[in-house]
N, C-alpha and C positions, 0 to 999 in steps of 0.2 A: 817777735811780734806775732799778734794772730789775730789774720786779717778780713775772714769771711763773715765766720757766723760761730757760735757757741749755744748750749744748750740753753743760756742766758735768755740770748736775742731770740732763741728760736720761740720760747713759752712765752717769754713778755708780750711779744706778737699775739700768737693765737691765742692764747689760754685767755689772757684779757680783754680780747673783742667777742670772743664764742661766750666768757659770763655773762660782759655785758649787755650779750645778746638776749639775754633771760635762760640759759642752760646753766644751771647752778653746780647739780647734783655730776660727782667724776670719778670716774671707774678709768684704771689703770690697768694697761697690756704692759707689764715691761718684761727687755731683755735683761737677764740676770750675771748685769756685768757693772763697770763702773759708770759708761755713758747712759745705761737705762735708769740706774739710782740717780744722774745728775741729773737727766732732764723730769723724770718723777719727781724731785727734790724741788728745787726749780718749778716747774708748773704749778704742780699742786703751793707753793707761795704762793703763786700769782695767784689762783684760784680763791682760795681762801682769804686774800687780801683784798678781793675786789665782793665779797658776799658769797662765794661760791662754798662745797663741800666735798672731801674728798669719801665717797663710801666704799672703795676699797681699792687693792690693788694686785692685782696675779704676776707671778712672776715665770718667767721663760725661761730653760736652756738656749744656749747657743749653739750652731744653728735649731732652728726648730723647724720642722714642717707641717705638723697639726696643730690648729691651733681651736680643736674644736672644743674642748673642756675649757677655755681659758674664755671661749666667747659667750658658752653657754653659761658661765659666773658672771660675764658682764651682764647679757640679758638677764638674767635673776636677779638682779641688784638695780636694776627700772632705774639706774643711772639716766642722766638725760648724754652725757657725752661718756664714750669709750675712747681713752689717750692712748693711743701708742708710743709708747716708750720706747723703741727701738731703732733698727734701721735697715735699706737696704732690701734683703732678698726675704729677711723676716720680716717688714713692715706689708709689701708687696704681698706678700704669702698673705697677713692676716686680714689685708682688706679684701682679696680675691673668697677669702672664705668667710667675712664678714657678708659679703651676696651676697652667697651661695644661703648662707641662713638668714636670708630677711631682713637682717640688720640695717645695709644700706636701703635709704629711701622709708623705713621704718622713725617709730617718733625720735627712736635714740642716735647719736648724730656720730659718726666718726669722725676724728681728730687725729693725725700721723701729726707727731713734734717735731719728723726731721721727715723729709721728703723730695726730691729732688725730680727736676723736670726729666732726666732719661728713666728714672722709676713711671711716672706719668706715661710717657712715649711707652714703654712694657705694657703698662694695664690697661692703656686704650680710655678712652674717653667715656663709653658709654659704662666702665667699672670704676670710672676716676670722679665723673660730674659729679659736682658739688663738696665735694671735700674743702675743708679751710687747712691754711698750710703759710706760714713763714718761707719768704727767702731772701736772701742778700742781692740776688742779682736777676733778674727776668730779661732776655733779649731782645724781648718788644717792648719793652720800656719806652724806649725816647729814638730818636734819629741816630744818636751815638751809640747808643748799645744795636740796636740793627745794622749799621753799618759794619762794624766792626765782629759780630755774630756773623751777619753773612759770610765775610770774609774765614772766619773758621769753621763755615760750614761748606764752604769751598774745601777744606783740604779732609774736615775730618768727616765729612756728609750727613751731620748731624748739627744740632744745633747746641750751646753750650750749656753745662750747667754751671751754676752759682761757685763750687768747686774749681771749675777749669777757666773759670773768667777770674775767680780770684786768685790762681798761680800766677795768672799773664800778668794781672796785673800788680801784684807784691814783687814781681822776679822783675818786671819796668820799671818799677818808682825805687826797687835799690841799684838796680843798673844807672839810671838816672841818679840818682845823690852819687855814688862813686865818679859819677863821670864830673859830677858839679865841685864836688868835693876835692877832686883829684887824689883819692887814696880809697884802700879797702878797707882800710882800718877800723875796726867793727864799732867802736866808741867814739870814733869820728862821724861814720856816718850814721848812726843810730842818732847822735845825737841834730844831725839835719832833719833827718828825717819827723825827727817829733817836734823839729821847728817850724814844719811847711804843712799844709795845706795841700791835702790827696784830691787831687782831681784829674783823674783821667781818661774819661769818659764812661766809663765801667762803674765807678766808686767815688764819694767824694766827702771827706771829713776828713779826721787829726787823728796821729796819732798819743794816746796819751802817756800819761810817767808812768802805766804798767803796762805799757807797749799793746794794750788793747787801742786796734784800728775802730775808733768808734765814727760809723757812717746809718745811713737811713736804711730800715728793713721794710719790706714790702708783705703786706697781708694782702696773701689770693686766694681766690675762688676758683677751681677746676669747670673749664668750659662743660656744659651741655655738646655732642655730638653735633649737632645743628646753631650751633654760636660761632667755633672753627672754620675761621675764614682761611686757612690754609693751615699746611704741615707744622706743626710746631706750635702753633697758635692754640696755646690751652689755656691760658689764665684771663681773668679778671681780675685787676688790678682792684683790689677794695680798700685802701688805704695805704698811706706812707708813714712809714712808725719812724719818726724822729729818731736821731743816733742820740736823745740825752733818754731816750724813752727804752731804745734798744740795747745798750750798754750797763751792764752792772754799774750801778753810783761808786764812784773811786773811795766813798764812805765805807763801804759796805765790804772794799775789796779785802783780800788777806795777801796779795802781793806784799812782797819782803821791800818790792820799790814804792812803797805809797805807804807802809804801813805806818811808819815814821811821822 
């Protein structure tokens, strides 16, 4: 099963509200590995299916820690969005030196495809505001995911990201079928599970015949320094992207279980 987010959900999200925001033109940071090609792959569809263009795209070693030739080709190419393609300590890295040259807060708009809220908590708010960003899971969402956040930020003194609310939660809901089930048996309860309805205050949709967990993704906004009504409190919530919106079409899939 897999059950968070995919480079799928992550661009359908952003890449398709930042077009139709009127930013057409897209310049590509990737890592030059197989998740920087997916989610370049991936967006740039989304891009170019909603009117957008892609004018180029630079590619990175792994790790990398300069990323100054790679941002000085995005600013020459008067792109209106620069994607990052990567993740992690390299995404971090190239928005810290996307400031440092103007960039941020400049006409041209940064766009991280994979991003997660303790990456957020590193760069601090006042290097983070405004960035648009995909995720599966935000802990100020609703009453349920705060209550249940708090409670893991009781043990782990942080608050959760979209990754560690969806182990809890996948590693629950099969705990839960074996127990409903009464057996491990992996075809027994795989096949409960794609008969039930995921709701468990964390996540909430189906599992489908290519074991893709298709539930709603969230399009945020990184607070402004002066928005942060407390610790933790970075996002604006700017839409809920539907799980028929966030999920690759079972059309489209090349699963060996749907192909058929």
């Amino acid at each position: 099963m897999h059950w968070v987010y995919d480079s799928y959900g992550l661009a359908s999200g952003t890449a398709k509200a930042v077009v139709q925001s009127g930013k057409k033109n897209w310049y590509f940071i990737a890592a030059d590995y197989a998740a920087g090609a997916a989610m370049t792959k991936d967006a740039s569809q989304i891009v170019t299916a909603n009117g957008g263009k892609v004018v180029g795209v630079s590619r990175h070693p792994f790790p990398n820690a300069d990323f100054s030739s790679f941002l000085v080709s995005a600013q020459a190419s008067k792109a209106d969005v620069i994607a990052l393609a990567n993740g992690g300590q390299d995404t971090m890295t190239a928005i810290k030196q996307a400031a440092e040259f103007g960039i941020i807060g400049s006409k041209q708009t940064i766009v991280p495809i994979v991003l997660f809220i303790n990456d957020v908590n590193a760069l601090g708010l006042k290097t983070a505001q405004g960035l648009t960003l995909t995720e599966g899971f935000y802990w100020n969402r609703d009453a349920k995911t705060r209550a249940w956040s708090r409670r893991f930020f009781e043990k782990a003194k942080k608050m959760p990201s979209m990754a560690q609310a969806g182990v809890y939660s996948s590693v629950l809901n099969y705990l839960k079928a074996v127990e409903k089930t009464g057996t491990d048996n992996a075809a027994t309860v795989m096949k409960y599970l794609k008969s039930t309805e995921i709701d468990d205050g964390l996540f909430k949709g189906n599992i489908r015949a290519d074991g893709k967990f298709a539930h709603d993704m969230l399009l945020l906004e990184v607070k402004k320094p002066g928005e942060s009504k407390e610790p933790w409190d970075y996002y604006h919530i700017r839409k809920v992207i539907p799980a028929s919106d966030a999920a690759l079409p079972l059309a489209d899939s090349k699963c060996k279980l749907v192909q058929h």
